[in-house]
C-alpha positions in Angstrom: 107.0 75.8 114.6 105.1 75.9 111.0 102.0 77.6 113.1 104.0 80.6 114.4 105.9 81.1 111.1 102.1 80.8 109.3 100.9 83.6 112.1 103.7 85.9 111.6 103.5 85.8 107.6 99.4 86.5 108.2 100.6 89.4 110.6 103.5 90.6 107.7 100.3 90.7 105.0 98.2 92.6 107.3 100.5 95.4 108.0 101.3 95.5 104.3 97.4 96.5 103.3 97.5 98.4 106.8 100.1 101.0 105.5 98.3 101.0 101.8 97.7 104.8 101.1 94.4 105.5 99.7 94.7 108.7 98.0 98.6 107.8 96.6 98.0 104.2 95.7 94.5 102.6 95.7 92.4 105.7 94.1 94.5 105.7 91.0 94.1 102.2 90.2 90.3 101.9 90.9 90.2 99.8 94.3 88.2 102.4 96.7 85.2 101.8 97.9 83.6 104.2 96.6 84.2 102.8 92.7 83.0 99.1 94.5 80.0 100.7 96.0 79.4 102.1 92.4 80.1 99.2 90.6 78.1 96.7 92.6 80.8 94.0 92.2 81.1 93.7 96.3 81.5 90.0 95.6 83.6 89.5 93.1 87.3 88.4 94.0 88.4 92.4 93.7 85.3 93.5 96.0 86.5 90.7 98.4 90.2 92.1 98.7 89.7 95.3 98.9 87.7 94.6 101.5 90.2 93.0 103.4 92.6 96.0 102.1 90.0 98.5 104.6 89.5 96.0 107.4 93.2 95.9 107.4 93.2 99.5 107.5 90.9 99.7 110.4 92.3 97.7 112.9 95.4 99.4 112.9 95.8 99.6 116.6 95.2 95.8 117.3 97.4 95.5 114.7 100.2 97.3 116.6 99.5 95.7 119.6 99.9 92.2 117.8 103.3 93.4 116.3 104.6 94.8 119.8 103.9 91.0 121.4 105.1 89.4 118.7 108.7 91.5 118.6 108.7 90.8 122.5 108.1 87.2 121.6 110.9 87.0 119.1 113.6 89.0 121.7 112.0 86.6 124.6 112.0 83.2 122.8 115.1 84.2 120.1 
């Protein structure tokens, strides 16, 4: 029970940075790549999230497939 309420709070974080506009919200405050690439702090504990912010942004299909078997999951299981 703990494991499927741990997997569906990781899936709820990942399709919070999925939907993360770029031009609207992360240019403005500095976390594009382009700024990390200039920076050189790829390592650093902002380099490392916004990382995951543009992996999260690329897998957005897997990510809808994992939300459309999860949703079947919770209308199957209840």
């Amino acid at each position: 029970m703990a494991f499927w309420t741990l997997i569906k709070g990781l899936l709820l974080f990942a399709n919070a940075f999925a939907i993360l506009n770029e031009d609207r919200f992360l240019a403005p405050r500095g976390w594009t790549l382009d700024k990390l690439h200039q920076t050189g702090r790829r390592n650093s504990p902002k380099g490392q999230i916004i990382g995951l912010i543009y992996a999260c942004q690329y897998m957005r299909l897997p990510l809808l497939l994992i939300n459309v078997v999860v949703i079947a999951m919770k209308i199957i299981a209840g």
